[in-house]
N, C-alpha and C positions, 0 to 999 in steps of 0.2 A: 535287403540291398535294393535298391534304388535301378529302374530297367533302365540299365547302359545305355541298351542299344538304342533308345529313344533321346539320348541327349548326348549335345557336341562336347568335343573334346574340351573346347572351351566352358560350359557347362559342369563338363568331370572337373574341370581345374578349381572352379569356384567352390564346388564339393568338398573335396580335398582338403582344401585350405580353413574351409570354415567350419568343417566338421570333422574328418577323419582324421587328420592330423593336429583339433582338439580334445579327442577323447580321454588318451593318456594323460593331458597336463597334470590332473591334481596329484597323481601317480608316481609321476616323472617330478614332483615339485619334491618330493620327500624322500626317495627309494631310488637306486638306481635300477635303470631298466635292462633287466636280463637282457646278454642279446639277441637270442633265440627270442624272446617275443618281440624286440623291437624289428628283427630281418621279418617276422613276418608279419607284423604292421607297412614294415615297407614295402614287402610284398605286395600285399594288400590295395593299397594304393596304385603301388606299378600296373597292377591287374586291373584295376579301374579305372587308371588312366589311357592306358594304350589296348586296354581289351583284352582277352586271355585269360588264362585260367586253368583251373583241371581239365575242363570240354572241353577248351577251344586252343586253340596256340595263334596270335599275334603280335606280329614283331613289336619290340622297344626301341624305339627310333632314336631316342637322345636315351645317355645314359642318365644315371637316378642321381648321381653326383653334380654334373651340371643343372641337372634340374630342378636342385634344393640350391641352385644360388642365386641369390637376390636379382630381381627383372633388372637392373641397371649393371650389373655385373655377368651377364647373358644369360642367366637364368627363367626360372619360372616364379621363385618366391616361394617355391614349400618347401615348409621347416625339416629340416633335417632332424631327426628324435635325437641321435647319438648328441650332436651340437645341442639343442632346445634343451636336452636332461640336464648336460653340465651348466646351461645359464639359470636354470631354475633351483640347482640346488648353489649353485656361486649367489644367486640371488641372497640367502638366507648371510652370506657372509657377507655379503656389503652392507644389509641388514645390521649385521652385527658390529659392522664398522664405525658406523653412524649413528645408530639409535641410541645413546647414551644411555637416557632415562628409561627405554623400555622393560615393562617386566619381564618379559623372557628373557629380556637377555642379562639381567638381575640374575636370573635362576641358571642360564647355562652359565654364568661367572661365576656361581655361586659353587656347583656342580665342580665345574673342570678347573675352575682358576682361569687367570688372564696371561698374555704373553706380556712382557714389556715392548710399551705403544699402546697396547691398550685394543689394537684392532681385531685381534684373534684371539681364540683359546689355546694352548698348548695342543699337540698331537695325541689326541685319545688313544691309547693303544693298551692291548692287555686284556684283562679282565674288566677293567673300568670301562665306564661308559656304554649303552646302550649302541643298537647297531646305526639309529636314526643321525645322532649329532656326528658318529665315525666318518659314515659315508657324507656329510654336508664338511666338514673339515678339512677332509681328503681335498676338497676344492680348491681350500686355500691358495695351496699353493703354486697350482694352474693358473687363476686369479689375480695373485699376486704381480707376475710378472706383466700384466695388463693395466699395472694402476697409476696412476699420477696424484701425488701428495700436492697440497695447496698447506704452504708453511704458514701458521698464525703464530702460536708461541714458540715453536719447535720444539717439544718437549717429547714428542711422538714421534718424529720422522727422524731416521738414519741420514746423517751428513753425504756420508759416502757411497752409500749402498739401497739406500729410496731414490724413486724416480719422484725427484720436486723442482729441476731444474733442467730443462730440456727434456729430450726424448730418451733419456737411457741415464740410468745412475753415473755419477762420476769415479767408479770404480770401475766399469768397461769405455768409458770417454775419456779418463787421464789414469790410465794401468799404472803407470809409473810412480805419478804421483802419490797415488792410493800408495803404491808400494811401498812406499818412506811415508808414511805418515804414523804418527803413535799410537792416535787413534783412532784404528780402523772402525770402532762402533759407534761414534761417538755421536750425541745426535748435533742436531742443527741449532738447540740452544748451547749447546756446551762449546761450539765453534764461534760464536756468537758472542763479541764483546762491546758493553754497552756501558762498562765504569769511565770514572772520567768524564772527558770535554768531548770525545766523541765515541762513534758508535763505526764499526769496523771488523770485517770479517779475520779472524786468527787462527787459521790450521796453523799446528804445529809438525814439523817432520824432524826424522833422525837425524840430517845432518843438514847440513848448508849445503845449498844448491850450487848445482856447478854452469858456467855460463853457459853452455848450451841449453840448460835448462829453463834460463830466463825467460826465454821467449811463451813458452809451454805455459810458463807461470801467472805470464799477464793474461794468455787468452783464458786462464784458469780463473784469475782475478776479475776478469771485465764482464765473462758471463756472469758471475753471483754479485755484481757490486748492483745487479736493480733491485734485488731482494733485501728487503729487511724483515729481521722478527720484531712480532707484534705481541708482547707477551699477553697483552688483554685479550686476544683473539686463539680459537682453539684450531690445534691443528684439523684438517679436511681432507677426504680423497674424493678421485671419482674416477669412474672406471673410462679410458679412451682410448681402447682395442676391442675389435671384435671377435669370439670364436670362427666365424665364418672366415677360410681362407678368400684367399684376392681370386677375382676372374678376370674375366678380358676387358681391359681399357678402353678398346675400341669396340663396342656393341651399340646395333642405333637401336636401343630400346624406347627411344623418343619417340619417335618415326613408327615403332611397333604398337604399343601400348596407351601412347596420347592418340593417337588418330581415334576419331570416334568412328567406330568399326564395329562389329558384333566382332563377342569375345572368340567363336569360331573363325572369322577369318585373321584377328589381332596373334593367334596362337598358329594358324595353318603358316600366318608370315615366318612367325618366329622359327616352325620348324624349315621353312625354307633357308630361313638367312645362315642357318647349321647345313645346310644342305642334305636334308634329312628326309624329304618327304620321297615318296615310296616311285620312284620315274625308273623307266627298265634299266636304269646304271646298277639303282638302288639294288635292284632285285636282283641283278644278275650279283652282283656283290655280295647279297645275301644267301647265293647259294644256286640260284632259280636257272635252269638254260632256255634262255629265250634270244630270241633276234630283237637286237639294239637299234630300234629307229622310231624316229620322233613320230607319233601320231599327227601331228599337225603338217608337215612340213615334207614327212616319209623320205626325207633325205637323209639328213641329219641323225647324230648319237643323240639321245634323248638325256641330256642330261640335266640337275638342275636350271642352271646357268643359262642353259639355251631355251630348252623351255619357257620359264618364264622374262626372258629378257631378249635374246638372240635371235630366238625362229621367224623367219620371215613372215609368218602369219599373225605373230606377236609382235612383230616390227609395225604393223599397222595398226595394232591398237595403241603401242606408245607414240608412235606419229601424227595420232587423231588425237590421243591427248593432248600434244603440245601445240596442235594445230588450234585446238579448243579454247587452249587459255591466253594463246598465240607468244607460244614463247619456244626458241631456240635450245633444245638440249642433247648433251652428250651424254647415253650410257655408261656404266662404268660395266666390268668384265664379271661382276657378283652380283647375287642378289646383296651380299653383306652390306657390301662397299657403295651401291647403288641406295642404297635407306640409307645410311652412313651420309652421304652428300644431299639428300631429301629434304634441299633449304626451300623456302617460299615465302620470304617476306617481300618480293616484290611483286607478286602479286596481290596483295591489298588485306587488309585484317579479315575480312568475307572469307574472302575464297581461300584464304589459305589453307581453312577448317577443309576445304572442297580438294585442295593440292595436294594436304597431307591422307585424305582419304584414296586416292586415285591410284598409289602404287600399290595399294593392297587389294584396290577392287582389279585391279587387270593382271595380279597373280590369281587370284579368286575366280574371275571370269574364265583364265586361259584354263586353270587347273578342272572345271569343273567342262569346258568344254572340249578338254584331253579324255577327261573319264568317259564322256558319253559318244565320245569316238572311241575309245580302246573297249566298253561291255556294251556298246547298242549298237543299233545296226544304220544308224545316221550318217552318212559324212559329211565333211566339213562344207561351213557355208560361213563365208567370210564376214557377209552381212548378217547373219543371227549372230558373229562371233561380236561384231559391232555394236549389235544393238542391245546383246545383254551386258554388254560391259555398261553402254551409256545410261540405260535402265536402273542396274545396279547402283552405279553413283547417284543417281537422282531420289534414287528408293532411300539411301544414307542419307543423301543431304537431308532432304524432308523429313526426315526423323531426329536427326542430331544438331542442325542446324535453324535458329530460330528466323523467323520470316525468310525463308530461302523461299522460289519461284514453286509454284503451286503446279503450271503444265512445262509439261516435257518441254516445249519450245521455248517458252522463255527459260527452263533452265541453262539450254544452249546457249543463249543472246546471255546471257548473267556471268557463264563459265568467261565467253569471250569480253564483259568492261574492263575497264579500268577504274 
């Protein structure tokens, strides 16, 4: 194992992602993953991420579920195993959807038989079949309810019951309809009438509609009148759902993850904008009996909010930023909601690279000059709190930013053009 303690959480994350949580794939692509070994690959992980272990115990600050969900949905971006197994083995059946002429799938047709459509094998069950194609089958029909048919000849797709015409089969979009109709399986050539001077969509139903029905009928009619079958062309699907449930709509992972930052401070944001990093709220929350007062400030609850955005001692680092770039701004009440609002095109295509760094160098600067007031024996000194915030920024720029100003000073005079 790789010594933790010598690299940032940021560093652990990149770990993770491109190693630990690739081990299993070829594994996971064929077999399903016990889930005693998959709890403790995610163990595993958790342990590496946040530290902990047999010897040591340190807290898990974001749970494991928000943190397998994709950075744009307030996540971290590591693969969930449970989620990652069933797209690896659903993989094998869109596989099987598609590849018409492949040999394998010659031999599992040949083996199992085919469904009518053509997209699946029937349900292996019983004595037949091997445990391998069982457990990739099983998938189906999880799968299934994720797909979207692309009609060519219709010969493959359900009229009523395939999703090929909007977002949801027309059998939970016109219940009713479906309900009188004769035939419920019919596919989308058989609905489909092309004899004669023209060509014209023909569901048949049990009875004649009744006027209230009419209306129902047209919006029934108007959605399929842009589709036409293409009998030269072969039916198609593709898949356009994800296993990954939905997160939070509003997450500024823009503002977290674009900023060119080292991935330790792009990640210490992140845990802040959850309100998660370890401030005596946290701890007293977590169990701990301590007295609640801001290291910077010693007045104040030490919370995240204030901390990084509220304390008066932090009021003068965001004051000297806007003082810097000389521009007017309001706080907002979060870290969330404050990255969230973290716009800067009017300050110039330059600096903005310079704008979108600076809310995360003055959580950075405050957080690290909180620490070394709560375990050293230093107190505060408003102008070191100053000068490592403006140091920091220049130290970023100069690194991520191409021909930025080479001495401190003109970094200042740059921060302030237009």
């Amino acid at each position: 194992m790789w010594k933790r303690q010598y690299i940032s959480k940021g560093g652990r994350l990149t770990l993770i992602q491109s190693t630990l949580s690739s081990m299993p794939v070829y594994f996971m692509s064929l077999f399903y993953l016990p889930r005693k070994v998959r709890l403790r690959l995610e163990k595993i992980q958790r342990d590496f991420l946040w530290g902990g272990g047999a010897l040591e115990q340190r807290p898990h600050l974001v749970k494991w579920s928000l943190v397998c969900l994709e950075r744009k949905k307030g996540g971290l971006g590591v693969r969930n195993l449970a989620w990652m197994n069933k797209a690896l083995l659903g993989k094998w059946n869109w596989r099987f959807a598609i590849e018409n002429g492949a040999l394998w799938k010659q031999v599992i047709s040949g083996k199992y038989g085919v469904e009518e459509g053509g997209w699946c094998t029937p349900v292996v069950s019983g004595r037949n079949g091997v445990g391998l194609w069982k457990v990739i089958r099983k998938e189906w029909l999880g799968m299934y309810s994720s797909l979207a048919f692309r009609v060519g000849s219709g010969r493959r797709v359900r009229f009523w019951k395939d999703i090929w015409c909007g977002d949801e089969p027309f059998c939970e979009s016109f219940p009713s309809l479906f309900s009188i109709s004769l035939a419920k399986d019919a596919w989308v050539s058989e609905v489909w009438n092309s004899d004669g001077e023209g060509e014209a969509w023909t569901p048949i139903f049990s009875r004649a509609l009744n006027d209230w029905e009419i209306e129902m009928v047209e919006r029934f009619m108007l959605k399929i009148q842009a589709f036409r079958v293409q009998r030269e062309n072969e039916d198609n699907v593709s898949l356009y759902s994800m296993l990954e449930p939905e997160g939070f709509a509003l997450f500024p992972f823009g503002s977290i993850w674009r900023a060119k930052v080292p991935p330790k401070v792009a990640f210490f944001a992140w845990e802040a904008s959850w309100g998660k990093i370890l401030t005596l709220e946290q701890l007293q929350r977590r169990g701990y009996s301590l007295a609640n007062r801001c290291f910077l400030c010693l007045s104040e609850v030490e919370t995240v909010d204030h901390l990084l955005l509220h304390c008066v001692k932090t009021r003068a680092l965001w004051n000297l930023l806007f003082s810097l770039f000389g521009v007017a701004w309001v706080l907002s009440g979060s870290v969330k909601d404050t990255l969230l609002g973290w716009h800067g095109a009017f300050v110039g295509k330059t600096r903005k690279k310079a704008w979108q760094m600076a809310p995360l160098c003055i959580f950075w600067t405050v957080w690290k000059e909180r620490n070394l007031l709560a375990f050293g024996n230093e107190g505060l000194s408003l102008q070191r709190l100053k000068y490592s915030f403006v140091c920091n920024l220049w130290s970023w720029v100069r690194v991520f930013i191409v021909l930025s100003p080479y001495s401190l000073v003109s970094f200042i005079e740059w921060l302030g053009s237009k």
